[in-house]
DRENTORKOL-3810 file (N, C-alpha, C; in nm, 4 decimals):
REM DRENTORKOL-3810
@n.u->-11.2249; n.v->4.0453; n.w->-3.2520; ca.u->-11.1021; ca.v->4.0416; ca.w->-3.3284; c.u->-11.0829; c.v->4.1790; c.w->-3.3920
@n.u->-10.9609; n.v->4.1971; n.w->-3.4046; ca.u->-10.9195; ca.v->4.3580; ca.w->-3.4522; c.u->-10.9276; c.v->4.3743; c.w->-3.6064
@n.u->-10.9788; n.v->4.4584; n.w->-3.6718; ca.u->-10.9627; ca.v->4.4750; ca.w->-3.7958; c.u->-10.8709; c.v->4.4584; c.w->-3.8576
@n.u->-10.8609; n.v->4.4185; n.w->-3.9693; ca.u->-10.7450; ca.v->4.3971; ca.w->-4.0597; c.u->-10.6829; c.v->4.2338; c.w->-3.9966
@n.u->-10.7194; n.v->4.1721; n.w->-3.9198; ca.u->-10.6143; ca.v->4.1057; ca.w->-3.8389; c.u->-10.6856; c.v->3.9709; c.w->-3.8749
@n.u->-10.6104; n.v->3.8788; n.w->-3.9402; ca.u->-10.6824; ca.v->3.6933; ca.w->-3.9602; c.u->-10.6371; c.v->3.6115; c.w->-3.8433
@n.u->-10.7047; n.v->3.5144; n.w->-3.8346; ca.u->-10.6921; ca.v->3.4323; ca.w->-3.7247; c.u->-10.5592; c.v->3.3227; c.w->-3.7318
@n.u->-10.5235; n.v->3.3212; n.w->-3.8677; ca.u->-10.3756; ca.v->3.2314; ca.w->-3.8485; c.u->-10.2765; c.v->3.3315; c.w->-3.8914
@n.u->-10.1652; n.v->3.2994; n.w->-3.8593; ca.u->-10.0408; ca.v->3.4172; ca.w->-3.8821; c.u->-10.0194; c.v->3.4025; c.w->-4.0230
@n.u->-9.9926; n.v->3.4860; n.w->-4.1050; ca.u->-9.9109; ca.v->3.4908; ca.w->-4.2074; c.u->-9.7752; c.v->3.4605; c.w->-4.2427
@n.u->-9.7393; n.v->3.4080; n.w->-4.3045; ca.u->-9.5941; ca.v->3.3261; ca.w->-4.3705; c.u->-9.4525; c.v->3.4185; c.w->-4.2604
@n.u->-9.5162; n.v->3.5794; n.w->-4.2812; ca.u->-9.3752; ca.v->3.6355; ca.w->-4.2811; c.u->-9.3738; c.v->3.6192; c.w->-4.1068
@n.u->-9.4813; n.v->3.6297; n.w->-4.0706; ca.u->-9.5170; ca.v->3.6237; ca.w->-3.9105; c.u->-9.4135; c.v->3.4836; c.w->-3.8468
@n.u->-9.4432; n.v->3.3726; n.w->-3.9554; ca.u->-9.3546; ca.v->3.2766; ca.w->-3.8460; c.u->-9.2598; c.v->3.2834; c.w->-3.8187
@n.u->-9.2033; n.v->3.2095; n.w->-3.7101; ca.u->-9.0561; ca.v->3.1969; ca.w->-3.6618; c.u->-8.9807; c.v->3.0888; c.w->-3.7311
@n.u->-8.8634; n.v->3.1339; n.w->-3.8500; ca.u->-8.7564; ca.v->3.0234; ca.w->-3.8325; c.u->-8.6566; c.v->3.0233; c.w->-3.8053
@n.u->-8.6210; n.v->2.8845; n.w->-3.7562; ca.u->-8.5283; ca.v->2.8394; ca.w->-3.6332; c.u->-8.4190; c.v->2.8652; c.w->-3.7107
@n.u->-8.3270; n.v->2.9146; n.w->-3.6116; ca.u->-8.1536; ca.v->2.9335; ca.w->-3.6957; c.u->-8.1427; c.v->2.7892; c.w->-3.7579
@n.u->-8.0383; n.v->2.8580; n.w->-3.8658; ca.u->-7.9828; ca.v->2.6955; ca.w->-3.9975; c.u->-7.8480; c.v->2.6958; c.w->-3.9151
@n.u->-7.7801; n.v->2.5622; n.w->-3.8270; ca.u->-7.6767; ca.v->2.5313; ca.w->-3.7564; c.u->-7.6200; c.v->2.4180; c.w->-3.8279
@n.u->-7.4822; n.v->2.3868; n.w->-3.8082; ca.u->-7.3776; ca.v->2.3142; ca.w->-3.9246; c.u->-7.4679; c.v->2.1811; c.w->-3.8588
@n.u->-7.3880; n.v->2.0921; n.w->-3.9456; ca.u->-7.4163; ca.v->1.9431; ca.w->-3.9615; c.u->-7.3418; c.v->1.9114; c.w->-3.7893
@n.u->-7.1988; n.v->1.9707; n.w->-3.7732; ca.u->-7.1652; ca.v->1.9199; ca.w->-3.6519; c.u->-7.2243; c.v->1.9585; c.w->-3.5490
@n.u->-7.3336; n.v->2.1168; n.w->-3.4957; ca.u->-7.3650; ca.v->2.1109; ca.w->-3.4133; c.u->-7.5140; c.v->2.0676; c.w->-3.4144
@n.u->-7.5729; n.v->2.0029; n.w->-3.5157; ca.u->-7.6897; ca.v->1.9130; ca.w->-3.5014; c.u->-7.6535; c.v->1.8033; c.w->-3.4620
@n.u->-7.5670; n.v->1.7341; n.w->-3.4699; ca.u->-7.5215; ca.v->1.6106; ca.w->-3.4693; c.u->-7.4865; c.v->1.6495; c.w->-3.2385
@n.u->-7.4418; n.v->1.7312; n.w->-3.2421; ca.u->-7.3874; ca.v->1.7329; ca.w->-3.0508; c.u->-7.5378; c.v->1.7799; c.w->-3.0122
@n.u->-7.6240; n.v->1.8279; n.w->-3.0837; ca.u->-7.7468; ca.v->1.9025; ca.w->-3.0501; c.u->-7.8422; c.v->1.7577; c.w->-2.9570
@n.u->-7.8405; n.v->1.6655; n.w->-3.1349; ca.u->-7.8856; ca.v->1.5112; ca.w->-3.1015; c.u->-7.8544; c.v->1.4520; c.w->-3.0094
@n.u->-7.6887; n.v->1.4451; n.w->-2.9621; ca.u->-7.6254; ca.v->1.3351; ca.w->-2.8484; c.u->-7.7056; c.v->1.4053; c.w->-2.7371
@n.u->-7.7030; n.v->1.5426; n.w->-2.7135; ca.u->-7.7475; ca.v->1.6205; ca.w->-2.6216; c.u->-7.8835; c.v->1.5666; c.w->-2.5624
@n.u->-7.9448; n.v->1.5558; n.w->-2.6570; ca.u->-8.0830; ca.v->1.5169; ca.w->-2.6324; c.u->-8.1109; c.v->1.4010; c.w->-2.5861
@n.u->-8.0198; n.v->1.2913; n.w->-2.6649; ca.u->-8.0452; ca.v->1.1633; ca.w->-2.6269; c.u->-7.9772; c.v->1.1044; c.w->-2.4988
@n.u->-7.8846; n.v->1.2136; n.w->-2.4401; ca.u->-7.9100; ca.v->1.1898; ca.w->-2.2899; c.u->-7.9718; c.v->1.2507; c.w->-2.1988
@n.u->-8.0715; n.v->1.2867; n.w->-2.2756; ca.u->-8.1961; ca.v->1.3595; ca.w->-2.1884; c.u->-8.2772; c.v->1.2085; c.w->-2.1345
@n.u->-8.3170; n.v->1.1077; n.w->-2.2335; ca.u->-8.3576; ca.v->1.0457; ca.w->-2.2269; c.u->-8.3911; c.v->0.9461; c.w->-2.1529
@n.u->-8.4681; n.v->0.8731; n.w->-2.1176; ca.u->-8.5000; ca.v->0.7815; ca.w->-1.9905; c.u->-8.5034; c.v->0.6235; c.w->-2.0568
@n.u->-8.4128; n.v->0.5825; n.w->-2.0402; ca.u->-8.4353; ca.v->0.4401; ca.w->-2.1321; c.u->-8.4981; c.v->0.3644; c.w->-2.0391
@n.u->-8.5442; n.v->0.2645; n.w->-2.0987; ca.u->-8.6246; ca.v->0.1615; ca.w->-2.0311; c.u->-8.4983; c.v->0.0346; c.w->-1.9734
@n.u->-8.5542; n.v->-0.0243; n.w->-1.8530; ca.u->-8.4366; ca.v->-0.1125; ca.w->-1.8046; c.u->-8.4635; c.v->-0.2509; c.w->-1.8563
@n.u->-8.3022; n.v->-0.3321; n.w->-1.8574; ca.u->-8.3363; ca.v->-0.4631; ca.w->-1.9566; c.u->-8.4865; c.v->-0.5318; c.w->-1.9177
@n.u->-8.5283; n.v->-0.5685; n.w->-1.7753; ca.u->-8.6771; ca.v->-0.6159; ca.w->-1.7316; c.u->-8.7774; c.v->-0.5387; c.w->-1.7930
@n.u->-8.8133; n.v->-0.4131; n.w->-1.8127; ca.u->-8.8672; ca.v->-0.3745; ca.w->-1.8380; c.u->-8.9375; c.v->-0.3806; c.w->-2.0076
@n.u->-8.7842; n.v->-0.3912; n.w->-2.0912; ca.u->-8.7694; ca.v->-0.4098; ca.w->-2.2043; c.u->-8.8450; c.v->-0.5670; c.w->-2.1994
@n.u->-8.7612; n.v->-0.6697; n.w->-2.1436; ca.u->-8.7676; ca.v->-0.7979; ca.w->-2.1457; c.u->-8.9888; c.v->-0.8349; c.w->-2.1755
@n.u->-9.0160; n.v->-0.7572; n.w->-2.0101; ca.u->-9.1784; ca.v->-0.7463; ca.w->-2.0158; c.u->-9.2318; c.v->-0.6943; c.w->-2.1358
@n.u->-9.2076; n.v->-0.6044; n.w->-2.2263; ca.u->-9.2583; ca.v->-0.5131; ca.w->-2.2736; c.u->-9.2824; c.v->-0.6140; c.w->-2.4269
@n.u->-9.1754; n.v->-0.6881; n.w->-2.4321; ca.u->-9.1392; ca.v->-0.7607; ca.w->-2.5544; c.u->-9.2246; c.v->-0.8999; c.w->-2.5528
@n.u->-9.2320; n.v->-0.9436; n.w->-2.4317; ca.u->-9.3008; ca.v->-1.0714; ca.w->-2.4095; c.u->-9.4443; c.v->-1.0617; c.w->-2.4116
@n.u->-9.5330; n.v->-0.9297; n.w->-2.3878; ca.u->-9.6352; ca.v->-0.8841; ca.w->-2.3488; c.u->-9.6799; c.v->-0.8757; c.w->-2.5265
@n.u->-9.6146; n.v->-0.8005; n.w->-2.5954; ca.u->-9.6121; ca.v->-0.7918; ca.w->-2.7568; c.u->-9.6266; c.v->-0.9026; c.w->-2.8090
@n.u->-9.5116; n.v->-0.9945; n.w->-2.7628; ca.u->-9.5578; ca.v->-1.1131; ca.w->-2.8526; c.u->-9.6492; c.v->-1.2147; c.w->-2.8150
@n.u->-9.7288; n.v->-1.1746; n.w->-2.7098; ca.u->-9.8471; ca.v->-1.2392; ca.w->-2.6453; c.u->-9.9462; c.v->-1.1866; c.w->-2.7295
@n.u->-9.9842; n.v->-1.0608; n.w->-2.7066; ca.u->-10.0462; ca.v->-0.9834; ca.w->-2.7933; c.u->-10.1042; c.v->-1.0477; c.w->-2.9326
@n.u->-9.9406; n.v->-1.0173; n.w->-3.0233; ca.u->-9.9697; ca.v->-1.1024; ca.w->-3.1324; c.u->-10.0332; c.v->-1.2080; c.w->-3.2025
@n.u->-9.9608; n.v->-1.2956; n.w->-3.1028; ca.u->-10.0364; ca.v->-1.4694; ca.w->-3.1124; c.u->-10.2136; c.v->-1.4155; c.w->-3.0623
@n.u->-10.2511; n.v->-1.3776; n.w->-2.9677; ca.u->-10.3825; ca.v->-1.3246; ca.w->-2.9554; c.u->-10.4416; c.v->-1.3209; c.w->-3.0774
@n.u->-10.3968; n.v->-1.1784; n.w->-3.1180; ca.u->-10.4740; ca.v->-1.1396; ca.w->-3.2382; c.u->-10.4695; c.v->-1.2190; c.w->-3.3018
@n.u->-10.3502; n.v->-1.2492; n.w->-3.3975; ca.u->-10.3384; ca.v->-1.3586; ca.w->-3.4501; c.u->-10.4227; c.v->-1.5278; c.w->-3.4741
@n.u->-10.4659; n.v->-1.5025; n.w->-3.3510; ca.u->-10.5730; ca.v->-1.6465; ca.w->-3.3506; c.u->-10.6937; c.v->-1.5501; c.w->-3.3564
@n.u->-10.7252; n.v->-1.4541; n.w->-3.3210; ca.u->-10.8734; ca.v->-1.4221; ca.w->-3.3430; c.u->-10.8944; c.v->-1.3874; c.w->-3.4568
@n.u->-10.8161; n.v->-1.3181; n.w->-3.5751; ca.u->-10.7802; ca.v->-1.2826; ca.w->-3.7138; c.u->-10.8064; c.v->-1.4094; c.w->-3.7985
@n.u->-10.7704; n.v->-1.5533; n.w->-3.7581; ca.u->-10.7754; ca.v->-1.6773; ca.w->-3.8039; c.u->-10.9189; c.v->-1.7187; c.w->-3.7864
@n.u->-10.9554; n.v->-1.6737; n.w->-3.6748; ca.u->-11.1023; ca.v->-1.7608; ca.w->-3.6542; c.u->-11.1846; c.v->-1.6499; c.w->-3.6906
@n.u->-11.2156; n.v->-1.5518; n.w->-3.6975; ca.u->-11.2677; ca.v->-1.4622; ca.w->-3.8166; c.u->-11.2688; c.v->-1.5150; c.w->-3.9604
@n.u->-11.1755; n.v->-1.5200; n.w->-3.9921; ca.u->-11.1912; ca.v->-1.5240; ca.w->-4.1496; c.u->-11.2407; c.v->-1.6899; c.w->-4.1709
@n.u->-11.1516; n.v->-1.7787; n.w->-4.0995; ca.u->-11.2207; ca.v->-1.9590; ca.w->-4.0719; c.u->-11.3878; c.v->-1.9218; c.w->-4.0878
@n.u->-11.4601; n.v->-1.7936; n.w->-3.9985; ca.u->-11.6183; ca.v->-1.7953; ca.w->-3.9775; c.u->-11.6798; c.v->-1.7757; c.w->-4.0857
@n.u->-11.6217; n.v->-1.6436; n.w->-4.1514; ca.u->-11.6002; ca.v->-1.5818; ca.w->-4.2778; c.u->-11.6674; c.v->-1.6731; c.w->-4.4036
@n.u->-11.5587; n.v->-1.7394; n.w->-4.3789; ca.u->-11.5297; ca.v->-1.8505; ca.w->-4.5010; c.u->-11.6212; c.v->-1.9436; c.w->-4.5023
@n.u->-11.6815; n.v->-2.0006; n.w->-4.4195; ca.u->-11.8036; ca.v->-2.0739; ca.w->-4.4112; c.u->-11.9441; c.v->-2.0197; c.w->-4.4187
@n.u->-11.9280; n.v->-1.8747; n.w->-4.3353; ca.u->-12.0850; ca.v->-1.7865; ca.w->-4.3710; c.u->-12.1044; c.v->-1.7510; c.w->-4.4867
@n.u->-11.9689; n.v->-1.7062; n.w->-4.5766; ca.u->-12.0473; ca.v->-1.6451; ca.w->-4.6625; c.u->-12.0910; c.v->-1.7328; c.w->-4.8297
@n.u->-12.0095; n.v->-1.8390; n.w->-4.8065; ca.u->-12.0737; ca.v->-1.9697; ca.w->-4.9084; c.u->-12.2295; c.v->-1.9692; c.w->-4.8638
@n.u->-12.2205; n.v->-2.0112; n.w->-4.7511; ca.u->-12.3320; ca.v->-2.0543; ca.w->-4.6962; c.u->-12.4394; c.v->-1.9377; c.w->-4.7664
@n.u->-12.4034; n.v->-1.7940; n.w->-4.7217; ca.u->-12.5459; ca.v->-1.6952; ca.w->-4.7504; c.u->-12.5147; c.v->-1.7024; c.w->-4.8712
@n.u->-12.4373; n.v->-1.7025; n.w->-4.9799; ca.u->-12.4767; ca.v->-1.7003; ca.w->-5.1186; c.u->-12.5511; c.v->-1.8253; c.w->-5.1933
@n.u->-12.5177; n.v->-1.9010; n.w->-5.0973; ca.u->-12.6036; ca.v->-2.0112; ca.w->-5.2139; c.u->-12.7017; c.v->-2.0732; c.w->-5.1119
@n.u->-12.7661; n.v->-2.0123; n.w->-5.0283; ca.u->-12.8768; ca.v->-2.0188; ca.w->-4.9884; c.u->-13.0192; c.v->-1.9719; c.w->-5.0617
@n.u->-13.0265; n.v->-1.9267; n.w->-5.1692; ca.u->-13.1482; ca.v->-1.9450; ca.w->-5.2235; c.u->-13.1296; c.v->-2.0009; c.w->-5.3882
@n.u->-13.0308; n.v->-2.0958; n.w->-5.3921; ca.u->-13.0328; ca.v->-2.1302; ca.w->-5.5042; c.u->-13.0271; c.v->-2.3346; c.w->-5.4386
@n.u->-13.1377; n.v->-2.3359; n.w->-5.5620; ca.u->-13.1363; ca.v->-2.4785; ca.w->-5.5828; c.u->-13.0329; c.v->-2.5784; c.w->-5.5924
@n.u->-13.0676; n.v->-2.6989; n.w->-5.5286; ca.u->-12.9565; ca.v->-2.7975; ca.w->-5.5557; c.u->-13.0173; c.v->-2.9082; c.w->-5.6260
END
């Protein structure tokens, strides 16, 4: 590395991006968002059904966790106390 020289740039070193009106951010955005590749209704349809499969999944294993939970840990605390 060259003398005098740090490994991250300094403030004045960065680049900022031109400040453009509200209207050409706004055509900048549309611009972009027909760049975009949307997903097709099936695709969507799968994507949504697969999620809420998902859910219910977890959802029951989250339940029977804490159901296990809830019984072990009575159980280990009052396992060395008298009845």
């Amino acid at each position: 590395m060259a003398k005098g020289k740090s490994a991250t740039p300094s403030k004045k070193d960065a680049k900022v991006p031109p400040k453009v009106s509200p209207a050409t951010y706004l055509a900048q955005v549309q611009q972009e968002g027909r760049k975009v590749v949307w997903p097709s209704w099936k695709e969507t349809r799968q994507t949504t059904i697969l999620v809420m499969i998902m859910v219910v999944i977890m959802g029951l294993f989250f339940f029977a966790v804490d159901f296990l939970i809830g019984i072990v840990v009575p159980w280990v605390l009052n396992f060395g106390s008298v009845s």
